[in-house]
C-alpha positions, 0 to 999 in steps of 0.5 A: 508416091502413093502410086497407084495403091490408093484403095477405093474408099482413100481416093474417093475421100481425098477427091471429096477433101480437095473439092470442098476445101481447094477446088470451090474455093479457089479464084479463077487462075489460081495454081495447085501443086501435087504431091505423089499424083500416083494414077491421077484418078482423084484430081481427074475425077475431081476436075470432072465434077468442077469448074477450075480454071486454074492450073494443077501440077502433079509429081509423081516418081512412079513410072508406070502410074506417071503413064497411067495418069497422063494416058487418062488426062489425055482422054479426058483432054485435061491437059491444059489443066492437070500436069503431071511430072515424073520427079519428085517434088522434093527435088524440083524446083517448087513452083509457086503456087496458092495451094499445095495438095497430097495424100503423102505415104503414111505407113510407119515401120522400122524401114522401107522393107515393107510389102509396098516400099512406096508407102513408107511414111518414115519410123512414125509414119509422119516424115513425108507429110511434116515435109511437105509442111515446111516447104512454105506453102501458104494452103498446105491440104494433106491427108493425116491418119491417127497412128502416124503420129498426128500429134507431131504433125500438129504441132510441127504445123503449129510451128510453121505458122499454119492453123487448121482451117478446115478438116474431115474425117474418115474411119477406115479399117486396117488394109493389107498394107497396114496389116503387114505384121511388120507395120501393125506390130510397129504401130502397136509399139507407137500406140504406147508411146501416144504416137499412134491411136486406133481402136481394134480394126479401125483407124482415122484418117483426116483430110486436113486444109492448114493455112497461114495463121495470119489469113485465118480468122479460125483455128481447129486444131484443138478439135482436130488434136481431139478428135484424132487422139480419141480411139 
């Protein structure tokens, strides 16, 4: 869903995220599904940089990145590897897999008409994300930034059984679509209610692997609660 909006500095981060928390760490064979593949250039990239013997299956509802990813898959001949379906993941069948991976639209506002309808995260931005949390992937890895109501993303983990096992974070500053007038003043609205957290320009955005807390010998929640509640 996040189509082909990802800026630059977002992708290379969710690329970095899902080669050091997913990528190397997986056994051979193991399958990774996607959520909101968009143009497919940080898994292609990633897949590029590391031996995966496995298998990832994206979707992606966005037509016309659905045919940019799969144009760029074909050149790069990782079709047996990367598969990318144009459905929602919401509406599949959900296949079985040792690893779930996204950067889910986190933009909050009132509603969808905002400048890009696509990366609408819900009234506090963490709707998408806390759904992709209770489909009960045991390795859940998604990115979570700090004025899309963290704290409720945390705890509904928390709730599900999950710990954090691992997390990066990367400052980032304001873009075009979260300096749409109607979103900024919605996250300012977040702010006072200790919703949303952000300092001038600058937000967080985590990239975050959960896990099954019975297969977890730690749990960095509390670091990651900290440090996304800190601006």
């Amino acid at each position: 869903m996040k189509d082909i909006f990802f800026c630059p500095e977002e992708s290379n981060f969710y690329s970095n995220c899902l080669e050091n928390f997913v990528l190397r760490n997986c056994k051979n064979y193991e399958s990774i599904v996607e959520f909101g593949s968009g143009d497919g250039s940080p898994v292609i990239n990633s897949l590029l940089r590391n031996n995966f013997d496995g298998v990832i299956q994206g979707f992606e509802l966005n037509t016309s990145a659905w045919k940019v990813a799969n144009s760029t898959i074909d050149e790069y001949n990782l079709t047996n590897k990367y598969i990318i379906h144009n459905s929602s993941l919401f509406n599949s069948s959900q296949p079985d897999a040792e690893y779930l991976v996204a950067n889910p639209p986190y933009l909050p506002a009132p509603d969808n008409d905002i400048y890009m309808p696509l990366l609408f995260g819900g009234v506090d931005g963490a709707t998408v994300t806390n759904d992709l949390l209770s489909l009960g992937y045991e390795n859940v890895l998604v990115l979570i930034s700090s004025f899309s109501n963290p704290t409720s993303t945390l705890n509904l983990a928390k709730e599900n059984g999950y710990c954090v096992q691992n997390f990066m974070v990367l400052p980032l500053q304001f873009g075009y679509y979260s300096s749409d007038p109607k979103v900024k003043n919605h996250i300012e609205e977040l702010r006072k209610n200790n919703m949303a957290f952000y300092s001038g320009d600058y937000y967080f955005l985590a990239g975050v692997l959960f896990n099954k807390c019975q297969d977890s010998v730690v749990d960095l929640s509390n670091q990651l609660a900290q440090v996304m509640t800190s601006l």
